[in-house]
C-alpha positions as CSV (number, residue, x, y, z in Angstrom):
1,X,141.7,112.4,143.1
2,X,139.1,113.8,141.1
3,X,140.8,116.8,139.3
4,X,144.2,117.8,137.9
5,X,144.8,121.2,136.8
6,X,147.8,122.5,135.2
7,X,148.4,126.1,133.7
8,X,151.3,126.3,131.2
9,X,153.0,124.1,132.8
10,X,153.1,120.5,131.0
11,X,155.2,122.1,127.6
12,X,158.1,122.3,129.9
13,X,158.3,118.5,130.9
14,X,161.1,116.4,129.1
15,X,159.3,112.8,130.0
16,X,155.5,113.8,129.4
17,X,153.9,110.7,128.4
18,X,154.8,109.2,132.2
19,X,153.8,112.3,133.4
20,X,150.5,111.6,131.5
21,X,150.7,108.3,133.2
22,X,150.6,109.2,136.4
23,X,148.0,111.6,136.8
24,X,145.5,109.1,135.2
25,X,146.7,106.5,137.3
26,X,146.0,109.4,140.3
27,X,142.2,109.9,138.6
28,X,139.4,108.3,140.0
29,X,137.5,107.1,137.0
30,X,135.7,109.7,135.6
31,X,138.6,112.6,137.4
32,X,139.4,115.1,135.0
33,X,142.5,116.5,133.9
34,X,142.1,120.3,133.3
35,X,145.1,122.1,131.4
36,X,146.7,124.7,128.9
37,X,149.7,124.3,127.4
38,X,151.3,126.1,124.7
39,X,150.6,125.2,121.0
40,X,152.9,124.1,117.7
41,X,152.8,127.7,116.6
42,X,154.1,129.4,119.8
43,X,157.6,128.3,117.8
44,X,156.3,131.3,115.1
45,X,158.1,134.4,116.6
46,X,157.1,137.3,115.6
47,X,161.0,138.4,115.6
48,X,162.7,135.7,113.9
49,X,159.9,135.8,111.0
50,X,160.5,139.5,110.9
51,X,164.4,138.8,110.7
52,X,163.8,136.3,107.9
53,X,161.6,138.9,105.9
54,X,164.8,140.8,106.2
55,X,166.9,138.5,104.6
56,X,168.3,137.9,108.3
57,X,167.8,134.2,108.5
58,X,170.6,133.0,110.5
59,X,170.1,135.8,113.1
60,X,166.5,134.7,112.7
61,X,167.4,131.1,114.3
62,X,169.9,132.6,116.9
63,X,166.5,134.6,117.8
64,X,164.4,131.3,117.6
65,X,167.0,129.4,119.5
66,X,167.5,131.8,122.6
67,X,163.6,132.5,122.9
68,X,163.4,128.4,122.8
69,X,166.2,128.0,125.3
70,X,164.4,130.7,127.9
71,X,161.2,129.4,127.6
72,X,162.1,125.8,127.8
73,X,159.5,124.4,125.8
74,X,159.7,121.0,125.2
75,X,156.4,119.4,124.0
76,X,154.7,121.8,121.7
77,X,152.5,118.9,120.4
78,X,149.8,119.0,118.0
79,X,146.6,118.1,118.7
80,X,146.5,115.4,117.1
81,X,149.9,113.9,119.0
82,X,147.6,115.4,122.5
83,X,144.8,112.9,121.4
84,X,146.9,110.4,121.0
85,X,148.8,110.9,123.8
86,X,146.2,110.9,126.2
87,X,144.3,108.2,125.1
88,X,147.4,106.1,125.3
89,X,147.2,107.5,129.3
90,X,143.8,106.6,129.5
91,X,142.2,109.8,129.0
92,X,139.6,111.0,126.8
93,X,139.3,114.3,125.5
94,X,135.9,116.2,126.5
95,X,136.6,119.9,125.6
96,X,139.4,121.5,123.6
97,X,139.7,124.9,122.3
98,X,142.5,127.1,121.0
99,X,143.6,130.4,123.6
100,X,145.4,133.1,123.4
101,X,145.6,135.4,120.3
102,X,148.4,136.3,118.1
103,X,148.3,140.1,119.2
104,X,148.5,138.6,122.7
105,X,151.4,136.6,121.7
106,X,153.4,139.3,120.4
107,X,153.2,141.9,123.2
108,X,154.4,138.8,125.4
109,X,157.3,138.2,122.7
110,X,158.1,142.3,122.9
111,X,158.2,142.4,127.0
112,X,159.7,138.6,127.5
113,X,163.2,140.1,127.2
114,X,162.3,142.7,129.3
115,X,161.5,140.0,132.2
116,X,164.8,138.2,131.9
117,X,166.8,141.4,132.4
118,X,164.8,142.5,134.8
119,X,165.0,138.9,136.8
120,X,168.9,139.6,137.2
121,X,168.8,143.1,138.0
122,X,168.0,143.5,141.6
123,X,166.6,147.6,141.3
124,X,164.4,146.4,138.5
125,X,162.7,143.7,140.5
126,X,160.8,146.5,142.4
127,X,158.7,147.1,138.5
128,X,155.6,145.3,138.2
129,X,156.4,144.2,134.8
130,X,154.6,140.9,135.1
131,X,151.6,143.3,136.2
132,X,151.5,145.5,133.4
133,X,152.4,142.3,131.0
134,X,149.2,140.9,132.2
135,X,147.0,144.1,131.7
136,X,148.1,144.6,128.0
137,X,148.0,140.9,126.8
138,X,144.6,140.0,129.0
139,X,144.9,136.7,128.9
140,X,141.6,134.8,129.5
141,X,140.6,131.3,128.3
142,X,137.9,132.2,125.2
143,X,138.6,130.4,122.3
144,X,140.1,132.3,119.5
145,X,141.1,131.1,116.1
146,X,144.3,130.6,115.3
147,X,145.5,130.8,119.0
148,X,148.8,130.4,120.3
149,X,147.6,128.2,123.5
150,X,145.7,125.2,124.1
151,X,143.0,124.5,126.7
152,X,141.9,120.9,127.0
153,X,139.4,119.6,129.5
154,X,140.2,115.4,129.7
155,X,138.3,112.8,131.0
156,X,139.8,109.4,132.8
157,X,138.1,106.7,130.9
């Protein structure tokens, strides 16, 4: 195979690294890997730092902990641990670059309940949510500093 591409999708694997593995192992030398993933500070919610500023802190994990539990994140690595990880695969990094904006980030933070509700109410499923989600966040791939995603372009050695 000579491409893998992945959108926000590897951050919700438990057993990465054989994950990793196998899609090297799938490359042809030279095949690249092509993904984005979420980054360390997608944990940095804009509502539990709010609740903490309030004094709120143990509502401020309760926050933390249910927005972790929906999203089921499970590798927010650094890029550092990425490196690693992926030369330990057999995969060299060619291109990196940190996505999505903090603004963007928070107007996905404000709607994301809005989605779950919606998801169990039948009536609601007939709002475009996602749609107009999209068209206020914008999400595009330019690097941005401090961003809250991670694009990485990886090479099999």
């Amino acid at each position: 195979m000579e491409t893998v591409f992945s959108n926000s999708v590897v951050e919700h694997i438990p057993n990465l690294g054989l994950v990793l593995q196998e899609i090297s192992r799938i490359l042809k030398p030279g095949g690249e890997f092509i993904f984005t993933t979420h980054a360390p500070s997608s944990r940095k919610f804009w509502g539990a730092m709010f609740l903490k500023k309030a004094g709120l802190a143990p509502i401020a994990r309760l926050y933390e902990k249910i927005f972790l539990e929906q999203l089921q994140l499970r590798t927010l690595w650094s890029y550092k641990r990425w490196s690693a990880e992926l030369k330990s695969a057999g995969l060299q990094i060619e291109e990196f670059k940190t996505t999505t904006p903090p603004v963007s980030a928070f107007w996905y933070e404000i709607f994301m309940p809005a989605t779950f509700i919606q998801n169990r109410i039948p009536v609601l499923k007939k709002i475009p949510l996602a749609k107009i989600v999209f068209m206020i966040i914008r999400p595009d791939l330019k690097s941005v500093e401090n961003g809250r995603n991670f694009f990485f372009r990886a090479r099999k050695i």
